[in-house]
Short mmCIF file of the C-alpha atoms (twelve columns), coordinates in Angstrom:
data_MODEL
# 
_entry.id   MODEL 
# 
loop_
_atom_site.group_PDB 
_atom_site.id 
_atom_site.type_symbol 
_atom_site.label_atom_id 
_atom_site.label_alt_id 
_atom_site.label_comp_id 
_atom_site.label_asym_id 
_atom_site.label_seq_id 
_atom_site.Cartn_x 
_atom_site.Cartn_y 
_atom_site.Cartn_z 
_atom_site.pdbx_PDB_model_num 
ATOM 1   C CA . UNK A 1   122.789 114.135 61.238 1 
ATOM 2   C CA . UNK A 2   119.553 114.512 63.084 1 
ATOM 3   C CA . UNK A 3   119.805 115.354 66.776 1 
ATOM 4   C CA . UNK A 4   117.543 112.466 68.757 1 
ATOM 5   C CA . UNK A 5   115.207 113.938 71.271 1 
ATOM 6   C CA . UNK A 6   114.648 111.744 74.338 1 
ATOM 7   C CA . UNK A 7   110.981 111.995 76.087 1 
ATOM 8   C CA . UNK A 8   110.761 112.177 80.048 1 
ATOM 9   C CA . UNK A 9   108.814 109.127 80.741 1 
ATOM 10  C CA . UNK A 10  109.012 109.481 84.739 1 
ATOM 11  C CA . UNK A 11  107.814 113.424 84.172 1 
ATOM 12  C CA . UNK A 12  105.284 112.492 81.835 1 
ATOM 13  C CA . UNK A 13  103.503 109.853 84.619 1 
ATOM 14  C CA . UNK A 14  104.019 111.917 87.065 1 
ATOM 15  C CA . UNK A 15  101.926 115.056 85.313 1 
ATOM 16  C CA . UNK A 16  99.628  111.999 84.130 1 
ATOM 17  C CA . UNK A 17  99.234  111.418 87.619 1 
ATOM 18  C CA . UNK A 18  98.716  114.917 88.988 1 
ATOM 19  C CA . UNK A 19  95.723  114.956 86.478 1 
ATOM 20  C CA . UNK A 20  94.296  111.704 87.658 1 
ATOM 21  C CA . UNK A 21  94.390  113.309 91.106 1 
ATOM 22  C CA . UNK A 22  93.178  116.552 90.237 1 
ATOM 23  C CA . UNK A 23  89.989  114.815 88.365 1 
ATOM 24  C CA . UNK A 24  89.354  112.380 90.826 1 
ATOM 25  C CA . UNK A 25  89.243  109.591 89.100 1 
ATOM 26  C CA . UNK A 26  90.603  106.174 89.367 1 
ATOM 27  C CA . UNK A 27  93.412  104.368 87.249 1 
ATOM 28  C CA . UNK A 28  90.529  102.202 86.247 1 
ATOM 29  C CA . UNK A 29  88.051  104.848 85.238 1 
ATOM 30  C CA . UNK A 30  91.612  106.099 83.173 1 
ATOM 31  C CA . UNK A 31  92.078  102.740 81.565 1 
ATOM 32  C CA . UNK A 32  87.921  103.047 80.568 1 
ATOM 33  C CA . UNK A 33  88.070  105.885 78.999 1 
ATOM 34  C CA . UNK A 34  91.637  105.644 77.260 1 
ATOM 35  C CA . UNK A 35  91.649  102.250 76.393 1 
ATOM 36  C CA . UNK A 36  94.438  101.706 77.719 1 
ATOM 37  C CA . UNK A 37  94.876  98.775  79.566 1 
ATOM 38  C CA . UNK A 38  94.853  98.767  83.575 1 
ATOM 39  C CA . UNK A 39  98.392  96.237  83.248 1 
ATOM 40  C CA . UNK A 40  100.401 99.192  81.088 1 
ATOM 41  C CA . UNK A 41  99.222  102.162 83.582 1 
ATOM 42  C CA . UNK A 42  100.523 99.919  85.968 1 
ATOM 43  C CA . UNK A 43  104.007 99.284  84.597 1 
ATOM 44  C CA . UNK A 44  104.205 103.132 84.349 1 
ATOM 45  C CA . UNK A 45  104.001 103.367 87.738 1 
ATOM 46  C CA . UNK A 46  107.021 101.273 87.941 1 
ATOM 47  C CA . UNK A 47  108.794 102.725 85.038 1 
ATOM 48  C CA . UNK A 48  108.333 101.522 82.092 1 
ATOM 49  C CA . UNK A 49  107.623 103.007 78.589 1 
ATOM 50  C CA . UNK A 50  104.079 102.970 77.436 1 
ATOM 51  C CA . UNK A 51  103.743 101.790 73.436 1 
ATOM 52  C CA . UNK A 52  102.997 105.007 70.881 1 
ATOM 53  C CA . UNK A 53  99.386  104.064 70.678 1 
ATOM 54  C CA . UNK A 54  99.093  104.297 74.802 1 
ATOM 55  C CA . UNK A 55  101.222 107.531 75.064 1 
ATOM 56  C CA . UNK A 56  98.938  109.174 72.366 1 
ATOM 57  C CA . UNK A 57  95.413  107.936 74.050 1 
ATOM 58  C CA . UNK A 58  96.657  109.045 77.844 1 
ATOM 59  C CA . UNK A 59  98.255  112.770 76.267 1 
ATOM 60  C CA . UNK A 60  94.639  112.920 74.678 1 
ATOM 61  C CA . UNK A 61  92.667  112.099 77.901 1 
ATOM 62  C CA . UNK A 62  95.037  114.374 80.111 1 
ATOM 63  C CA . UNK A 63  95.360  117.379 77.324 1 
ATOM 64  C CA . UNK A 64  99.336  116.554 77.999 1 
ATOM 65  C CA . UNK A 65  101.660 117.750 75.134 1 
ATOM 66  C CA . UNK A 66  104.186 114.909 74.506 1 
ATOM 67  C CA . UNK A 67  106.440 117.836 73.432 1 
ATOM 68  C CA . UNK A 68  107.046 119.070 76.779 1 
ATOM 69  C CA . UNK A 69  108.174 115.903 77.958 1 
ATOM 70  C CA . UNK A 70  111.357 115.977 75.397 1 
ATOM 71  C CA . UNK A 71  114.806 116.908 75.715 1 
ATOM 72  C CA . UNK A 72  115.005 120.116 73.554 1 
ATOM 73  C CA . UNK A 73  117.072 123.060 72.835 1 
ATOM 74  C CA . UNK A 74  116.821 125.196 76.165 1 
ATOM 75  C CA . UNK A 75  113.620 127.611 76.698 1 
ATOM 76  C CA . UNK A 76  114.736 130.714 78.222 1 
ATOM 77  C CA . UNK A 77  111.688 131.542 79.417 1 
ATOM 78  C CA . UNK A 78  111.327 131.687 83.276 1 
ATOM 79  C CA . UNK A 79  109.990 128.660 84.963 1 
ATOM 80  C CA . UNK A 80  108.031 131.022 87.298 1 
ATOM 81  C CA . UNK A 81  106.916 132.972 84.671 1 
ATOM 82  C CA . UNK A 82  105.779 129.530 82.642 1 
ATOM 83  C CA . UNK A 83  103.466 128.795 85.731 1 
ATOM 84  C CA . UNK A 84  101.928 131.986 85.964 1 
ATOM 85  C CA . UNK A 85  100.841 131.823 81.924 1 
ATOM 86  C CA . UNK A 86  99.153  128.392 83.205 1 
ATOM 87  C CA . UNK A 87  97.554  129.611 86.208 1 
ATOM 88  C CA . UNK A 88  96.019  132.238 84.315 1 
ATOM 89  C CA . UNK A 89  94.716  130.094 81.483 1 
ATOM 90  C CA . UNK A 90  92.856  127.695 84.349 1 
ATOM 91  C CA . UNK A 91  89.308  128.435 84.345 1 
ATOM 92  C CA . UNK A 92  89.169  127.136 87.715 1 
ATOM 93  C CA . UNK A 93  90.886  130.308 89.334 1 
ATOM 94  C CA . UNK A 94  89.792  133.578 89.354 1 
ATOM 95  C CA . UNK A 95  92.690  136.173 89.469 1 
ATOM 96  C CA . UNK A 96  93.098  136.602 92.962 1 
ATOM 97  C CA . UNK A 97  93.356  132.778 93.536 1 
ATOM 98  C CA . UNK A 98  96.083  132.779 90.184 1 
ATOM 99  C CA . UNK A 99  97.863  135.589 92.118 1 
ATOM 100 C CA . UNK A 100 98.072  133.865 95.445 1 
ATOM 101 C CA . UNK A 101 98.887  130.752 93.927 1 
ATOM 102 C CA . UNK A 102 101.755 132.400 92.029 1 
ATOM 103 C CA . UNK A 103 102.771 134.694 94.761 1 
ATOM 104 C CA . UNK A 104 103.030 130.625 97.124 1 
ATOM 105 C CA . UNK A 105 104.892 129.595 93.956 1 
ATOM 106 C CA . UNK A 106 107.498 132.140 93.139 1 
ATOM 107 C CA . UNK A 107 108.341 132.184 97.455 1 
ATOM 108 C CA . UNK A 108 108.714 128.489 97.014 1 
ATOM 109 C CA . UNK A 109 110.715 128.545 94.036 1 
ATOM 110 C CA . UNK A 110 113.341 131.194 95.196 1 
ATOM 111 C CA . UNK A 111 114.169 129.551 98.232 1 
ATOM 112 C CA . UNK A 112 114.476 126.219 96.950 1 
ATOM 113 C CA . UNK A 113 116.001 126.860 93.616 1 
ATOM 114 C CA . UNK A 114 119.878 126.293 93.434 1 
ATOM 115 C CA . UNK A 115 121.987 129.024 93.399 1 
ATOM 116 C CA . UNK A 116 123.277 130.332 89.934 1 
ATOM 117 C CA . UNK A 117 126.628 129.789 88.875 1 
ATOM 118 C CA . UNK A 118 126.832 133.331 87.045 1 
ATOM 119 C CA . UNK A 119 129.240 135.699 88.521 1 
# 
C-alpha cells in the first residue's frame, strides 16, 4: 500500500505570497505572466485548491518546489540551519547581511520555539 502524501495548500499561498511581495508585483501582473486566471489566485486567498495545471504555472513563476509543501517522512535537519543554506544561496545578500539576518533569525526562533519534550 502506497502511503498518500498531502500538499500544504495554505503554506504553499502563503510562500506564493511572500514572493509576490518580495517582487513587487501585483496579483494581476501574477495572473499575466502565469496564466493563471485572476478568479483562481483569488480563491487561494480564501482557501481553496488551485487545479494541477495552476499549481505547476505559479511553482514555475515563484521557483516554489511543490515538494516542500507535502507531508513527508520527517527531515532532521535543523529548521535554523535550513534558513541559513537559503540565505546564503540569495544573491541579494552579501555575507554580512546573511549573517545578521540569521543571527535575527536563530534569536527569534529560540525564544519562540516550543519547548522540547525530551528529557
Amino acid at each position: 500500500m502506497t502511503q498518500r502524501l498531502n500538499f500544504d495548500f495554505e503554506s504553499f499561498y502563503k510562500a506564493l505570497s511572500t514572493t509576490v511581495t518580495a517582487r513587487e508585483v501585483s496579483w494581476k501582473a501574477v495572473s499575466a505572466q502565469t496564466g493563471v486566471s485572476q478568479s483562481t489566485l483569488s480563491r487561494m486567498s480564501k482557501g481553496r485548491q488551485p487545479d494541477a495545471a495552476s499549481l505547476t504555472a505559479l511553482c514555475a513563476w515563484s521557483g516554489l518546489n511543490p515538494v516542500d509543501f507535502t507531508a513527508a517522512p520527517k527531515n532532521d535537519a535543523e529548521p535554523v540551519a535550513m534558513v541559513s543554506r537559503l540565505l546564503r544561496a540569495d544573491p541579494n545578500l552579501d555575507e554580512d547581511s546573511a549573517d545578521a539576518l540569521e543571527a535575527i533569525i536563530t534569536t527569534a526562533y529560540e525564544r519562540l520555539k516550543r519547548p522540547s519534550s525530551d528529557p
